[in-house]
N, C-alpha and C positions, 0 to 999 in steps of 0.2 A: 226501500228508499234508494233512488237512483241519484246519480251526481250526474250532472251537466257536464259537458265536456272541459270547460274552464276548471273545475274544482275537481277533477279526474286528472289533470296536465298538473294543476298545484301539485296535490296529494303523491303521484308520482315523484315531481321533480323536489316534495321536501325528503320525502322517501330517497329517493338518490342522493340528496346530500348527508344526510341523515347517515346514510351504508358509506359514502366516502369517507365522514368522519371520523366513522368508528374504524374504517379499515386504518386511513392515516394516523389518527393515535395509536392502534395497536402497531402498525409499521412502526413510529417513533417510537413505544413506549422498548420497544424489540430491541429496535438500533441504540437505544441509551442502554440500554443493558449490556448488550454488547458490545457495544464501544470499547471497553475497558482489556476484553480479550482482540479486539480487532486491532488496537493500537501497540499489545503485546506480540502478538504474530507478526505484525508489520516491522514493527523493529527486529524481530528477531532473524525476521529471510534478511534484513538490512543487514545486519550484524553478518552475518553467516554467507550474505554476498559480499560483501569487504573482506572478510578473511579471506575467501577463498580466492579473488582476485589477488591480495598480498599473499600467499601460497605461493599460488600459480605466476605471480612477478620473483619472486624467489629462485623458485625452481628453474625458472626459463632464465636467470641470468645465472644460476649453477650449473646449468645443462646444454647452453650452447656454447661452444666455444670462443664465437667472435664477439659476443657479449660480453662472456667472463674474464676474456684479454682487454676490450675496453673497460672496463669497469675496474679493475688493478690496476691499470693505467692511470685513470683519474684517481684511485687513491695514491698511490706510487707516488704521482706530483703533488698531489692537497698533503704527502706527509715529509715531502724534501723540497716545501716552502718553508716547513717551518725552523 
């Protein structure tokens, strides 16, 4: 039994939706799984780049001189206002 070229382009293109389907459910069915580790990792470089940014703002106003002079300075006056 042979199919006509109309009902061979069907068969085909239900077949291709058919295989996109299922690929995109199992993509989704993936990413809802992992969701829950992808949104734990993401905050976690968040975290871990905010500290290290306040570290590193720290450090550089312990470690350069003309920083650490202005920075005594404004406390100096913010504490002989009051």
């Amino acid at each position: 039994m042979s199919y006509n070229s109309s009902e061979d382009k069907s068969a085909k293109m239900l077949g291709t939706i058919v295989v996109l389907a299922v690929l995109f459910g199992g993509l989704g069915y993936l990413f809802y799984w992992a969701l829950p580790m992808l949104i734990t990792f993401t905050s976690n470089i968040l975290f871990l780049t905010i500290g290290l940014l306040v570290i590193g703002g720290v450090l550089f106003i312990l470690l350069h001189p003309r920083t650490r002079f202005l920075i005594g300075s404004l406390i100096k006056s913010i504490f002989r206002k009051d």
